[in-house]
C-alpha positions in Angstrom: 93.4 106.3 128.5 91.2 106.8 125.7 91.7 105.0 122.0 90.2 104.9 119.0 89.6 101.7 117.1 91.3 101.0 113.6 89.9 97.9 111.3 91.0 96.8 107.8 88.5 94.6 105.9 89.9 92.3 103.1 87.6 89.9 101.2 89.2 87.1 103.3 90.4 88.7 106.5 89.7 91.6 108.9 92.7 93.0 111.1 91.6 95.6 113.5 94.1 97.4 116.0 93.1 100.1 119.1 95.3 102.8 119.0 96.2 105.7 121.5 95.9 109.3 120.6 99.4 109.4 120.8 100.2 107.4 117.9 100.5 103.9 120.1 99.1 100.9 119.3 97.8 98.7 122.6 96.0 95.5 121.4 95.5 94.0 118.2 93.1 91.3 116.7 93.0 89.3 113.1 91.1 86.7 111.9 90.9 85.0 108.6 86.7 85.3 107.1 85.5 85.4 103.9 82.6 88.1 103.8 79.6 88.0 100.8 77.9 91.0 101.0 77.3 94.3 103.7 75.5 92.6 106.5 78.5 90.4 106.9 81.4 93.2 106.4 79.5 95.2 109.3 79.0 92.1 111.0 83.0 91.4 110.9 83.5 94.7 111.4 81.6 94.1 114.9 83.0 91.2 115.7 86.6 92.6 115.3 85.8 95.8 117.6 84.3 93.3 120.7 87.4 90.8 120.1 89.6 94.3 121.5 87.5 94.4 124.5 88.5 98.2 124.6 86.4 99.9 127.0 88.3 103.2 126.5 87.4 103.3 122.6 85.5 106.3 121.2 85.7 106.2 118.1 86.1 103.5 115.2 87.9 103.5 111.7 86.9 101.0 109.3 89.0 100.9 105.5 87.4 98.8 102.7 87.9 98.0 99.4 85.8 99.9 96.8 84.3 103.1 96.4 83.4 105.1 99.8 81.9 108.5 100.9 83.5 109.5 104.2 80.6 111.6 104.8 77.6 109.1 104.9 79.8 105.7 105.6 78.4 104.4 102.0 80.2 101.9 100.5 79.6 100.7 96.6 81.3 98.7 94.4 83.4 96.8 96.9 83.1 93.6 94.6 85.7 91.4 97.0 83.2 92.1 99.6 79.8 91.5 97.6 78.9 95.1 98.1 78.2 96.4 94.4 75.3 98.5 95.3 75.4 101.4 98.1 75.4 100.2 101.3 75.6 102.4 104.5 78.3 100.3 106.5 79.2 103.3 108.7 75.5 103.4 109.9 75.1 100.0 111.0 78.4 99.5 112.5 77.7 102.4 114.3 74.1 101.2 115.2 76.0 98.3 116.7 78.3 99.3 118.5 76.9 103.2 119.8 79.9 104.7 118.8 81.0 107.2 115.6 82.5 105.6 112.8 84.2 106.6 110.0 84.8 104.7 106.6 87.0 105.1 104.7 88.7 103.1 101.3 91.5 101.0 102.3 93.8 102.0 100.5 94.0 105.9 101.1 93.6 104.4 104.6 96.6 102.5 104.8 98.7 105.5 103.4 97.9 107.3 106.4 98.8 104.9 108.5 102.5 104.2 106.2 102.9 108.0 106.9 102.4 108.0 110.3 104.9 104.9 110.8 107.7 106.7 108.9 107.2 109.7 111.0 108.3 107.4 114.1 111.7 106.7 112.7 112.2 110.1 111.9 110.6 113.3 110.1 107.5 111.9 108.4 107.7 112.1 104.4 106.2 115.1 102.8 104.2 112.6 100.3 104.4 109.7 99.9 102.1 106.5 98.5 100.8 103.2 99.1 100.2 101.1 96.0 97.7 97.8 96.6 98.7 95.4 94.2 96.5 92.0 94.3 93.1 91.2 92.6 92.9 94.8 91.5 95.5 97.9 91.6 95.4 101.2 93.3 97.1 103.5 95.4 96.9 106.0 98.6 98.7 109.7 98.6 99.2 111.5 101.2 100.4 115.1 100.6 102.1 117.5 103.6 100.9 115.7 106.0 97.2 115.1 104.1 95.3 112.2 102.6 94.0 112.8 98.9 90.5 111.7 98.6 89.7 114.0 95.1 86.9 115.6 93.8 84.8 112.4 93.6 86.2 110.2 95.8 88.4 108.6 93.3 91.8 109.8 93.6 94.7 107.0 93.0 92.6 104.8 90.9 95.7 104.2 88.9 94.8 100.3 87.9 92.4 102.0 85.3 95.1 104.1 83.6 96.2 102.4 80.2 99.8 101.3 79.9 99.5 99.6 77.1 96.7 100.2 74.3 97.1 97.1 72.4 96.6 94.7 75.8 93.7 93.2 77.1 90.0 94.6 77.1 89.5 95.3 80.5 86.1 94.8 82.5 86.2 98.8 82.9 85.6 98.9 78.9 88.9 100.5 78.0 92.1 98.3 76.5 95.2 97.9 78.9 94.5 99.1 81.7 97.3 98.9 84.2 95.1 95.8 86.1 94.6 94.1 83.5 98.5 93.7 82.9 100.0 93.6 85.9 97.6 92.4 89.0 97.5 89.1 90.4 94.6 87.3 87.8 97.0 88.9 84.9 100.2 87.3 86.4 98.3 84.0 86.9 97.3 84.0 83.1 101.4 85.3 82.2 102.8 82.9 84.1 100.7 79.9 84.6 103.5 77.0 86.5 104.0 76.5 89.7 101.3 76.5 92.2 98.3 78.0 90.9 97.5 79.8 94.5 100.2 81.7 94.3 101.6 82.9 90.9 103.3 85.8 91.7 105.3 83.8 93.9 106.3 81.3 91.9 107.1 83.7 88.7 109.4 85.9 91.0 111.3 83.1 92.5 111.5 81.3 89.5 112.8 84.7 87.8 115.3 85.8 90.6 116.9 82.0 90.9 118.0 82.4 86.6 114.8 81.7 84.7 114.8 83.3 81.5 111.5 83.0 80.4 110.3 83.9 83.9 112.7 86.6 83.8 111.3 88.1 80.6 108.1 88.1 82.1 108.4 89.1 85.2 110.0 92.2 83.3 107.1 93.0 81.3 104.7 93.4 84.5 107.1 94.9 86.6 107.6 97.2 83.6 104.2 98.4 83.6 104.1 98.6 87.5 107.3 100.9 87.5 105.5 103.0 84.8 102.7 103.6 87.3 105.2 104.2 90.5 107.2 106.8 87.8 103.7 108.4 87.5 102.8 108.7 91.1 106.7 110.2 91.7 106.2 112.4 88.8 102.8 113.8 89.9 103.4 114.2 93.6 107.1 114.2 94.3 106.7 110.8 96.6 109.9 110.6 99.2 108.0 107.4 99.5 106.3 104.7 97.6 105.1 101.8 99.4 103.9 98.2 97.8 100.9 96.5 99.1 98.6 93.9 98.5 98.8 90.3 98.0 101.2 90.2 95.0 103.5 92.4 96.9 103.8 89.6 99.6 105.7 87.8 97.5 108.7 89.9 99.2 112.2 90.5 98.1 112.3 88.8 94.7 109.3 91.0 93.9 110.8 93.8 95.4 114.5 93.2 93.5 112.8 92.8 90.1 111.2 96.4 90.2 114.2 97.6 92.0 115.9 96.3 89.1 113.5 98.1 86.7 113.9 101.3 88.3 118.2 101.2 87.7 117.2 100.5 84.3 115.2 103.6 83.2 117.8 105.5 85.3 120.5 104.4 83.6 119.6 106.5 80.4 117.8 109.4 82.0 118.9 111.3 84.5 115.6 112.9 85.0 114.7 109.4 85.8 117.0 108.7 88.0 115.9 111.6 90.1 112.7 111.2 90.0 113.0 107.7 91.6 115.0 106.0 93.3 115.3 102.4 94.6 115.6 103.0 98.1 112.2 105.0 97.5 109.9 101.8 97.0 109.8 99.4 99.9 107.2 97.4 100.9 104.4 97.3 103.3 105.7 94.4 105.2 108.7 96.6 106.9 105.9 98.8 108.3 103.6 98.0 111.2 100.4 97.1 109.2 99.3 100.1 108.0 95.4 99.7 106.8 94.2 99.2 110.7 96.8 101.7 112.2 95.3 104.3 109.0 91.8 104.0 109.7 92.6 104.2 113.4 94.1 107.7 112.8 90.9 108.6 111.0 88.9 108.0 113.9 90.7 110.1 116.4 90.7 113.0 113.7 87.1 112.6 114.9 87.2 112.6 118.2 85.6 115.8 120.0 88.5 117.9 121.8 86.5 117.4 124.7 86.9 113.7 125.0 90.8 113.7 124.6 91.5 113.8 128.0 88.7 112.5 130.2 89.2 112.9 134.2 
C-alpha cells in the first residue's frame, strides 16, 4: 500500500488524513492547538504526520491559510498563524520528516478535495468552488478537473472585492470589502446578542425562529455573500458552490437564509435564476472534510510513477 499524507492547519486546529492513491482515506488524526508563528505550524504539521504512524507515506500535503508559493513551500501573510513574513514551511517539514511536501493555501486545497468527494457519488463537477467564510473570506475553483492558482498566486481572493463602497474601511485600504461586511468579526459587530463566541450562530437562529430585526440583518450579510457566490457562478459556470469556514458551521439556518436569498434574485431574473440555483450551494459539512483529503491529493500528484506500485 502506499499513501500520501493530507494536513489542514487552522489557527486553532490541525486535521491531517492519509489517503490511498485510489482516492481512499485509511486513518485520520485531529487535534485542537493554537499555533503563533512558523516554527510551531511546521512543528504541528510534524506532530500530525507521526500521530498517523503511516509507514507507507511518500508524500505529504499541507494547506494553510495565507499567501503560498507551491513551488518553494513559502508561506506569508498567514496572520491566524503568526506567519506575516515568508517562511519556508515546506522546507522544514520536509527536513523533519525526509519526505517531499507540498504546500499549498487551504482554501484552493480544500476545493480539490470537495471535487474529488463529489466525483464519488457520481460524475465529478466540471467547476465548482469552496467559499471559507470565518475570520476572513475566500474561495477555491477548480475548473475541468483543475485547481486555479492564478498568475500570482492569488486567485479567489474574493473577501477583497467591494460590495458595498459606502461600508467600512477595510484593513486592506479599500472601503467595503466583501470581509469587512460579511465575515465572522463583521457579524459579531451586526449582531452583537447572544453569546459573543459565536455570533453567527446566534443571529441565524434567532433570524430563522421569526426575529425581525435578526431577520433584516441576517439579510444584509447574506446579501452580500450571495453577491459574491452570483460572481463566482457568473465567472466560472460553478455546478457547485460549497460553504466553509467557521461561520458556515452555523448549518442549516445559515444555509436557508442564503438559500432564501438566492429564490429572491431569481424571482425577477431569469438569468438569475439560471445562473444559480439553491441546490447549487451546500455546505462543507455534507462532504468528507475536504482541506486534508485536498492537500492529500496534492501530494500524490507528486508522487514519482515509479513509486505507485512498489513490490
Amino acid at each position: 500500500m502506499v499513501t500520501t499524507i493530507g494536513i489542514d492547519i487552522g489557527g486553532s486546529s490541525v486535521k491531517a488524513v492519509a489517503r490511498e492513491l485510489s482516492g481512499e482515506i485509511v486513518a485520520r488524526h485531529e487535534s485542537t492547538i493554537w499555533l503563533d508563528g512558523g516554527d510551531q505550524v511546521a512543528a504541528a504539521a510534524v506532530g500530525a504526520f507521526r500521530a498517523l504512524r503511516r509507514s507507507d507515506a511518500v508524500a505529504i500535503g499541507v494547506g494553510v491559510p495565507g499567501h503560498v508559493d507551491p513551488a518553494t513551500g513559502q508561506v506569508s501573510l498567514a496572520v491566524n498563524l503568526g506567519i506575516e513574513s515568508p517562511y519556508r514551511l515546506g522546507e522544514q517539514i520536509s527536513r523533519e520528516i525526509g519526505l517531499p511536501v507540498v504546500v499549498e493555501n487551504d482554501v484552493r486545497a480544500a476545493a480539490l478535495g470537495a471535487h474529488e468527494t463529489l466525483g464519488f457519488t457520481g460524475a465529478p463537477p466540471d467547476s465548482l468552488a469552496v467559499v471559507s467564510i470565518g475570520t476572513g473570506i475566500s474561495a477555491g475553483v477548480v475548473v475541468e478537473g483543475s485547481m486555479l492558482r492564478g498568475s500570482r498566486g492569488m486567485a479567489g481572493e474574493v473577501g477583497h472585492v467591494v460590495v458595498d463602497p459606502e461600508g467600512p474601511v477595510c484593513p486592506c485600504g479599500q472601503r467595503g470589502c466583501l470581509e469587512v461586511v460579511a465575515a465572522g468579526p463583521a457579524i459579531g459587530k451586526a449582531w452583537p446578542k447572544g453569546d459573543a463566541n459565536a455570533p453567527a450562530t446566534a443571529l441565524f437562529e434567532a433570524a430563522v425562529a421569526g426575529d425581525l430585526e435578526a431577520r433584516r440583518v441576517a439579510d444584509r450579510i447574506t446579501g452580500h455573500l450571495t453577491t459574491a457566490l452570483t460572481w463566482l457562478a457568473a465567472t466560472y459556470d460553478t455546478a457547485v458552490i460549497v460553504l466553509a469556514g467557521g461561520v458556515s458551521s452555523v448549518g442549516d439556518a445559515f444555509l436557508s437564509v442564503i438559500h432564501d436569498q438566492i429564490v429572491l434574485r431569481a424571482a425577477t431574473s431569469e438569468l438569475a435564476a439560471r445562473r444559480l440555483k439553491p441546490d447549487q450551494v451546500i455546505l462543507a459539512d455534507v462532504l468528507d472534510p475536504p482541506g486534508p483529503r485536498g492537500a492529500a491529493l496534492l501530494a500524490a500528484m507528486e508522487v514519482p510513477e515509479e513509486r505507485e506500485s512498489p513490490a
